[in-house]
N, C-alpha and C positions, 0 to 999 in steps of 0.2 A: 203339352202336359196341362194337364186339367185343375180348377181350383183344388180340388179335393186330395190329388196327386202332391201338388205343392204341399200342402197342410200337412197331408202324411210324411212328405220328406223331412220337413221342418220339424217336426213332433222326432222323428229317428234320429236326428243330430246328437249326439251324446253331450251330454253335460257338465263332463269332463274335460271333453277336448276344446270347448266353449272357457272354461276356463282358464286353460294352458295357455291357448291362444291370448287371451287378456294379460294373462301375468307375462308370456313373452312382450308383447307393446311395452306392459310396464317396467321391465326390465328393460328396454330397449330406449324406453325414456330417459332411465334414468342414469344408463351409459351416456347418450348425447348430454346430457349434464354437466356428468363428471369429467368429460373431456372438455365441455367447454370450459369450466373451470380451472384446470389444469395448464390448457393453451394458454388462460389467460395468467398464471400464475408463474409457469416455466419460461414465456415471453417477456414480463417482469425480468425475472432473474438472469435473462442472458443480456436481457438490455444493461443489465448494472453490472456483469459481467466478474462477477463473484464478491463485488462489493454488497455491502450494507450498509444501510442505512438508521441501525439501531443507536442508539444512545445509552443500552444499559451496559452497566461497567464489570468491566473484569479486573479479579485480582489474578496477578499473576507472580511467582516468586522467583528469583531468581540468584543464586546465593545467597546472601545474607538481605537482599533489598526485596524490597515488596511494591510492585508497580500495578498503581491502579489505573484504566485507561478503555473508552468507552468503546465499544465495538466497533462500533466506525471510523476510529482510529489504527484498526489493527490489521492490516493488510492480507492477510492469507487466514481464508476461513478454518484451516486444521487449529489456528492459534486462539481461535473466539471463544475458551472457557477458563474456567480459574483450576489454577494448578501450578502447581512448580513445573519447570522448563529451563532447557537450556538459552535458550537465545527466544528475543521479540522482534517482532518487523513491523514496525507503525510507517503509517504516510498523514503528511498533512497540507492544508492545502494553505497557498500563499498568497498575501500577509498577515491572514486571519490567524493563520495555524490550528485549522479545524478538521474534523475528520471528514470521509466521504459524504458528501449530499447527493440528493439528483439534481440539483441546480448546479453542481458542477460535477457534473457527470463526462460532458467532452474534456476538460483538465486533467481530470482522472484518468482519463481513456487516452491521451495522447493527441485528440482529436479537435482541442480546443486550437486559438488563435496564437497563445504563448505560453509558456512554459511556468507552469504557477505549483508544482508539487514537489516537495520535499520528501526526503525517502529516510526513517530513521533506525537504525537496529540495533537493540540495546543485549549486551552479553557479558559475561563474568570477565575481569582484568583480567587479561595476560601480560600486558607488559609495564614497566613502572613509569612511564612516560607516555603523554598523546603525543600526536603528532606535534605540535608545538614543539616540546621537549626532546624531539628526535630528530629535530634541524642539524644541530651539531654534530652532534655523534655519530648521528647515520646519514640523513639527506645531505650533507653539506657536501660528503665524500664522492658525492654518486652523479653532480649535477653541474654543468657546462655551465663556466661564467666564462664573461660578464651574460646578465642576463635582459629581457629589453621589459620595456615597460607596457603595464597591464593594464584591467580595471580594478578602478576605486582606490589607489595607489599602490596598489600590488607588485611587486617583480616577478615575470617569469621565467623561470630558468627549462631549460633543456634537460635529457639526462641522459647519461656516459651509455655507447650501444651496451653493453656489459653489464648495464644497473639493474637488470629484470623489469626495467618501465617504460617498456618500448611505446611511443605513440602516446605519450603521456607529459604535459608540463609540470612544475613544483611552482603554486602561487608562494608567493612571501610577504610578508609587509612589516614594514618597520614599528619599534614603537614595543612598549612593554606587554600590551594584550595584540600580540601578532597575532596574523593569523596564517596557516600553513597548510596547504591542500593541495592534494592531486588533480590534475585536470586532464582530462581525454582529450585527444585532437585527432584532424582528419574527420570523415564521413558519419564514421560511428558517434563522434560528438555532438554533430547537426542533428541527429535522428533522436537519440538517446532523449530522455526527460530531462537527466540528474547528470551532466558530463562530470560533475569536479564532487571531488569525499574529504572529507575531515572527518578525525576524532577527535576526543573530549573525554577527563572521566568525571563522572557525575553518581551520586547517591554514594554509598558506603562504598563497592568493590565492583561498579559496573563502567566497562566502557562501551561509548555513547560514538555510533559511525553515524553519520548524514550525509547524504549524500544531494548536492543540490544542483541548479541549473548555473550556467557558468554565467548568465546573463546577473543573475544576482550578487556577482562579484563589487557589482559597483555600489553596494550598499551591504557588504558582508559582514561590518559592525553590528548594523540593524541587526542582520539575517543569524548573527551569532547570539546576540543578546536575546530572541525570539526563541532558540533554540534552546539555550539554559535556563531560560524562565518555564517554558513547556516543561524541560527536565524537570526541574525544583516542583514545578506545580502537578506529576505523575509519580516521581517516586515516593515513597515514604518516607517522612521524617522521623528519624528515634522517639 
């Protein structure tokens, strides 16, 4: 093909499809963009693994109480807006008792070296006693003595095949601010984050579950006093 052949083909090109051709590139640019964007954004969020990281606060109602409580305290993202609700599910991290960071992202994840998270869930009374108050009347009936000794001077009792607490101890401790809690045992306990639960009631008509790592038994004073301070300083005061 000859200069002049060339020149003529190139003059027949439409000018149309010179431009289609462009605006696909540009489209096609500006997909690789947004995916790379996206990769980078959806890779974030599986790394944190539906935690966050936010600090801004929700009000959340819940019978007559009002708990305010910063997003990264609040463990399941359907719960991260202000509203009334039946029940809250907060985690915090231990001894600080703060919400999720990525600096303690393997703690969070299970994936850390030991067992530093606290699990909290706050929901309307049902019954007119915590766990404390239901030594007597109900745990007392249900649990194998003599029982042997624990951490932090705790007692642990066994309980009756027939109690409904199969695979389960009952911490106890003497003294006027007892403290009284469920504790898992066997396999499931080694794996688990939070082996042992107590309740609490705390604010106008809420009771307060936690569930913690049984390792923390040996300073459960601390770990109760942490606990009702975080209370006091989330719920609302009249």
């Amino acid at each position: 093909m000859n200069t002049s052949q060339t020149a003529d083909s190139i003059r027949a090109i439409d000018p149309h499809f010179m431009m289609r051709v462009f605006q696909l590139f540009v489209a096609l640019a500006i997909i690789a963009l947004l995916l790379s964007l996206a990769g980078r954004w959806l890779g974030h969020s599986i790394s944190r693994g539906g935690h966050t990281a936010s600090l801004a606060f929700r009000e959340i109602v819940i019978g007559n109480d009002v708990i305010r409580v910063p997003e990264n305290a609040i463990r399941f993202e359907t719960q991260r807006h202000d509203g009334v609700a039946k029940r809250l599910d907060l985690y915090f991290h231990l001894p600080d008792m703060t919400g999720y960071t990525d600096a303690a992202r393997d703690d969070f994840n299970n994936a850390g070296s030991g067992k530093n998270i606290v699990f909290v869930s706050l929901e309307p009374r049902v019954m007119s006693r915590d766990m404390t108050g239901r030594l007597e009347p109900i745990y007392r009936s249900l649990i194998l003595e003599p029982g042997i000794a624990g951490e932090g001077g705790a007692t642990l009792y066994g309980f009756r095949p027939d109690s409904g607490y199969m695979d389960e101890l009952l911490a106890v401790t003497d003294g006027q601010d007892r403290l009284v809690a469920r504790c898992m045992t066997g396999p499931e306990a080694a794996e688990t984050l939070a082996a042992c639960e107590r309740d609490i009631h705390v604010g106008e008509d809420l009771s307060l579950t936690y569930r913690f790592p049984r390792e923390t038994l040996a300073n459960w004073a601390d770990l109760e006093a942490a606990i009702r301070a975080k209370a006091a300083e989330l719920v609302a005061a009249d």
